[in-house]
C-alpha positions, -999 to +999 in steps of 0.1 A: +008+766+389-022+761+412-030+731+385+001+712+393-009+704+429-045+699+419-036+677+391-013+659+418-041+654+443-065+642+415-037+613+404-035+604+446-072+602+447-082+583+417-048+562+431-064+556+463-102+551+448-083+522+423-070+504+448-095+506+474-121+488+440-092+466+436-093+453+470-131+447+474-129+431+436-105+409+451-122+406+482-157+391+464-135+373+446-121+357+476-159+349+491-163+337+460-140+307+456-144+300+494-179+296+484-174+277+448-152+251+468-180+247+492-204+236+466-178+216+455-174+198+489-211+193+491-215+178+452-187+158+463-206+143+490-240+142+473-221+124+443-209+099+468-244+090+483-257+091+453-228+060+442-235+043+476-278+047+475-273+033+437-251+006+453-279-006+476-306+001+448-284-024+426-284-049+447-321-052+462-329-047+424-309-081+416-325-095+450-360-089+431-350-103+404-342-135+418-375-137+437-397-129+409-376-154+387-384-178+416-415-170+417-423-172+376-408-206+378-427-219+408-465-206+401-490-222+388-511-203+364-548-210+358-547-229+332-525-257+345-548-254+375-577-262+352-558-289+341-550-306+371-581-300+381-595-319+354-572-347+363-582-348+393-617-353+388-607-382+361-589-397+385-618-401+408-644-412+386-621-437+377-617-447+414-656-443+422-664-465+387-638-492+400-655-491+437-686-494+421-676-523+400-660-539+428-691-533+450-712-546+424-693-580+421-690-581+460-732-584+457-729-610+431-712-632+447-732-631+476-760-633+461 
């Protein structure tokens, strides 16, 4: 008969020992998805910067694009710079022969 009351006891301590692992299971538990919706705030806000920084990347990026379209379109590259140069220098042979010429008729006629 002494087992009865042992066996009793037994069952009310493995009773109390269940619940008291139930409750710090459910206890982690709790921490836990305080601290899962925490790093679900913060990816939250790192995924919004992330929108807004590739917002302002987007549009400096299309800013640089228009420059350096401008830019292409506007420079001069070395050899059209050769060629104007060569120009250039026709041009004022042509104008140094013709002042010659004229000179050289100027003394002619006074002559």
């Amino acid at each position: 008969m002494d087992e009865v009351p042992n066996l009793a006891l037994s069952l009310a301590e493995l009773r109390r020992l269940v619940e008291v692992g139930f409750a710090q299971v459910n206890g982690q538990i709790a921490l836990l998805l305080q601290q899962l919706e925490q790093v679900n705030d913060q990816h939250a806000k790192l995924a919004q910067r992330v929108e807004q920084d590739r917002g302002v990347a987007d549009t400096r990026h299309t800013a640089l694009e228009s420059r350096l379209d401008m830019v292409e379109r506007e420079a001069v590259t070395r050899s059209q710079l050769a060629e104007r140069t060569r120009q250039i220098i026709a041009v004022v042979t042509v104008m140094v022969a013709v002042a010659g010429a004229v000179i050289a008729l100027i003394q002619l006629t006074r002559g």
